[in-house]
Each structure stands twice: as C-alpha cells, then as structure tokens.
N, C-alpha and C positions, 0 to 999 in steps of 0.2 A: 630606510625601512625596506627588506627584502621581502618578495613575497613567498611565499613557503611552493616548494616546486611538487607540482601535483602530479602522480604518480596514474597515468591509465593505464588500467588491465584488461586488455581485449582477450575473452575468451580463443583459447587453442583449438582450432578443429583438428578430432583424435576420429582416424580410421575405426570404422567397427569390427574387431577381430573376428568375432560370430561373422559376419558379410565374405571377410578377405577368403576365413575357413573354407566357408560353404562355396565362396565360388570357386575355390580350388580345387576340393570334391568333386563338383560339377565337370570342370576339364579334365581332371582324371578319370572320370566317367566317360566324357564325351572323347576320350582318346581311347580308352579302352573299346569300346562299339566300334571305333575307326578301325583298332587296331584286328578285331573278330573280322571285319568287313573285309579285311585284305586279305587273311587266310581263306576264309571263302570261296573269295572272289575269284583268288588265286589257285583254289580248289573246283572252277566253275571251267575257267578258262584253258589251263593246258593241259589236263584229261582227255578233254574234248580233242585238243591237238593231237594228243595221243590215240586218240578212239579213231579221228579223220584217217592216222597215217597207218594204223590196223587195217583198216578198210579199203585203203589201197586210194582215198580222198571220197570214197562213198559215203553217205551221213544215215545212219542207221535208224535216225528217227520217222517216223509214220512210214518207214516202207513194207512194203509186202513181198509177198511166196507162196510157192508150194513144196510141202514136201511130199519127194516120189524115192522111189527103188532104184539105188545104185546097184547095178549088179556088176561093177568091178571093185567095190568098197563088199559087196557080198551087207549092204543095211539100208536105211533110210536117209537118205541128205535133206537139208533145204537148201533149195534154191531161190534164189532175191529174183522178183521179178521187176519189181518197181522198186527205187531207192529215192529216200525221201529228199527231199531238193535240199542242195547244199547249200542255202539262206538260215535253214533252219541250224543247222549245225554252225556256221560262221556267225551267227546272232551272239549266238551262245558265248563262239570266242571273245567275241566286240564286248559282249557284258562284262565278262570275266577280266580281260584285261583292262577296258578305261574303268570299270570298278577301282579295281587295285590302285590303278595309278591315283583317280579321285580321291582315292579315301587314304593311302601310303600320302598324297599333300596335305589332309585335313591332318594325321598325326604329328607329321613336323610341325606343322602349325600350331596345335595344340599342346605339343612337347612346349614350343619357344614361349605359350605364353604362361606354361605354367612358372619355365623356367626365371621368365620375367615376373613372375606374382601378378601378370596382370588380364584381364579380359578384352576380346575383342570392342569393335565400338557397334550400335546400332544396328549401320548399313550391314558390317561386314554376318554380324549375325542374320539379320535376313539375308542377304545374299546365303550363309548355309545353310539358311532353311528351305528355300526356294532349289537350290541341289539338292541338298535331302532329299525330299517331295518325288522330284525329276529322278533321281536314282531308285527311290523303291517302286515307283511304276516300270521303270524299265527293267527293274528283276524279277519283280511282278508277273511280265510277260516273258522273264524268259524261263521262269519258273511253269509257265501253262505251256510252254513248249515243249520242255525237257520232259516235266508229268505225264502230259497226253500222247505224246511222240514216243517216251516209252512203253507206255502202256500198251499201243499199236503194234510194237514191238513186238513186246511178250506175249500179245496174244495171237499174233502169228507164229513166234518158238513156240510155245507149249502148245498146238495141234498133236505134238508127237513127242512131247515132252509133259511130265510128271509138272514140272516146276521151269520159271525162267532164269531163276539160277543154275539151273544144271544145263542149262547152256555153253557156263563157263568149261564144262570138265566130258562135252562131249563134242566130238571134230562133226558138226554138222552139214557144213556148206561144203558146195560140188565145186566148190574155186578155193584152190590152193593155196592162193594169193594171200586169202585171209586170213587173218590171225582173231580168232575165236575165242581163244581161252581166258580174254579176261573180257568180254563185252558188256556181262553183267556188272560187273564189280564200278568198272570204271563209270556206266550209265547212272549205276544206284551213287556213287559218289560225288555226282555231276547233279542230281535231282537233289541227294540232302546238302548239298553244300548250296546251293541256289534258294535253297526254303529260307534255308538258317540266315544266310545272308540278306533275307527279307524280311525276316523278323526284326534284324539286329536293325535295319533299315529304316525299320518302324518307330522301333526305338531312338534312333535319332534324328526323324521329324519329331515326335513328343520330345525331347528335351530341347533340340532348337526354336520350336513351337514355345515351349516355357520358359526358355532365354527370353526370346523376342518382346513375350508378355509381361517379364520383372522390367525389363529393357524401357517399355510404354510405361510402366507402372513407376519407375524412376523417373521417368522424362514430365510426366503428369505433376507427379508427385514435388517436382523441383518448379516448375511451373505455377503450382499453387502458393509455393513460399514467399514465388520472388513476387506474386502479387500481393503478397498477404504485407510484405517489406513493403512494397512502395506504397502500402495501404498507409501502414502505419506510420511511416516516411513524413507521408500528405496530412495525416494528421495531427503529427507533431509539428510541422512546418507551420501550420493551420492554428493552432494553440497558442503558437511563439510569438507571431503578428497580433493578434487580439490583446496578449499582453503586454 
C-alpha cells in the first residue's frame, strides 16, 4: 500500500506593482530636483567667476563710493571707495561649485537606481537627507549674501542713476580696468539662480524626509509581522503538545 503523495502549496510572494510604480516616480522626481540643483548651482558659481575677473578680482558686493565730476570724461563717474571683501564673493564660488558637484553625484546615483528598478537602503537614505538639510542651509546663506550685498550695491549706483540696471549701459567708474557693462545682469543672475536653487533644496529635504518616514514605516511595519509569526508560531507549537 502506497501512500498518496501530498502536494504543499506555499503561497508566492508577488512584488506590489503600485509600490515598484510609485517608487520609481519618487527617483525620477528626486533626480529631477538634482538635476534643477546643478543648473543652478552651476548658474551661482561661474558668473560669479566672471563678475571677480570683470573686476579686475574686486567682489562688488556690500562695497561703497562716491560719485563726483570727471572733467576729462566732461560727466559724472563713480568711484569704489571700499570693496567688499573677497570672502563674500569666493563663498559664492565654493557654493556654486561643490553644489554641482553634490548634486551632478546624487543624479548618477539616482540615474543607476532607477536604471536597476531598485531604491536605496535606509542608511543611505538618511545619509541624503542629512546632505540635503546641510546644502540648503548653505544656499540659504549664500542666498543673504548675494541679496543683501547686492542690494548695498545698487543703492550706491542709483545716487546718480534712475535705475541699477542702467548700470549695465552707462561707462560709470573712473578705472578703466573695469568692465561695467554687464554688472547687473550677471548679479541679478547670481541672486535668482541661488533662491531657485534653495527652493529646489527644500524640495529635497521634503522628499528625503518622506523617504526616510515610508523607510521607518516599513521597518516597523515588518517588525510587527515577524512578532505577530512567532506569535502565532508559539501558539500552534502550544496546541500540538496538549494534544
């Protein structure tokens, strides 16, 4: 007599396609912000280069003047009497460039793992939220630099000017050296590109923030299972003895 051979069916664990979806969204998301951060960033940093080497390496933020009567120009110059300390301008650069570089690593990174289907782990999630955090405080500041510094600016051009953009399209300064014609342009490009890049900054402490949260909400959430199994484990084990 054979005994009849018994067939167990353990349940398949099947991925949840809604989850795979959504977390894919998420990194394409979270690559996109990256990808705004390094235009920016890169928008923050070598203007500024350009602005230094206009200037002859003088940094035009918070400095002062006056303007007086050139009588061999036959108009009015300004003259720089104080120039604002090149910290302020080299800040600038420092942001702009390890921005870039920061955020040009998080896109590779987030390229590979899109390209793998797959999401970082835990740690590595809070470790970029912990950068996050640390990079929009430091645009933060250099965002009150560039604002206020210009502002200083233009309110010493326009004594004798309508406007700080017309800066750009009048030969003001009594040093030749300098190159004028784009000061505005390039300042105002240096101020919104540093905001925008603090915004986008913001934006991704809130989704690193919300990773990290699904991230506990998983980890918890798997935690209560495996107690709930060896719950029930001990119970059955507990049942089987009695009988």
């Amino acid at each position: 007599y054979s005994h009849p051979t018994v067939h167990k069916h353990y349940p398949k664990v099947v991925s949840s396609g809604y989850n795979m979806g959504f977390e894919n969204v998420f990194l394409c998301f979270e690559s996109l912000l990256f990808t705004i951060v390094v235009v920016f960033s890169m928008l923050v940093g070598f203007p500024m280069i350009v602005q230094l080497g206009d200037f002859s390496g003088h940094c035009p933020l918070f400095a002062t003047g006056k303007w007086s009567f050139d009588a061999g120009a036959m108009r009015d110059k300004f003259s720089v009497q104080n120039w604002g300390s090149s910290s302020y301008c080299n800040v600038l650069v420092y942001i702009g460039i390890s921005t870039t570089i920061i955020a040009g690593f998080q896109v590779i990174r987030m390229s590979l793992f899109i390209y793998r289907g797959v999401d970082g782990s835990f740690l590595g999630c809070f470790i970029t939220m912990i950068v996050n955090v640390f990079n929009m405080v430091v645009i933060f500041l250099g965002c009150v630099v560039i604002s206020r510094g210009f502002d200083v600016w233009c309110d010493e051009i326009t004594e004798n000017l309508e406007s700080c953009e017309k800066s750009d399209y009048y030969n003001w300064s009594t040093n030749d050296s300098l190159r004028t014609t784009r000061t505005h342009l390039l300042l105002s490009l240096i101020e919104f590109s540093c905001w925008a890049a603090f915004i986008t900054s913001v934006l991704l402490c809130l989704t690193a923030t919300v990773k990290v949260f699904r991230y506990n909400q998983q980890e918890t959430f798997a935690q209560s299972l495996a107690r709930e199994r060896h719950r029930l484990l001990f119970a059955t084990r507990k049942e089987s003895d009695v009988i």
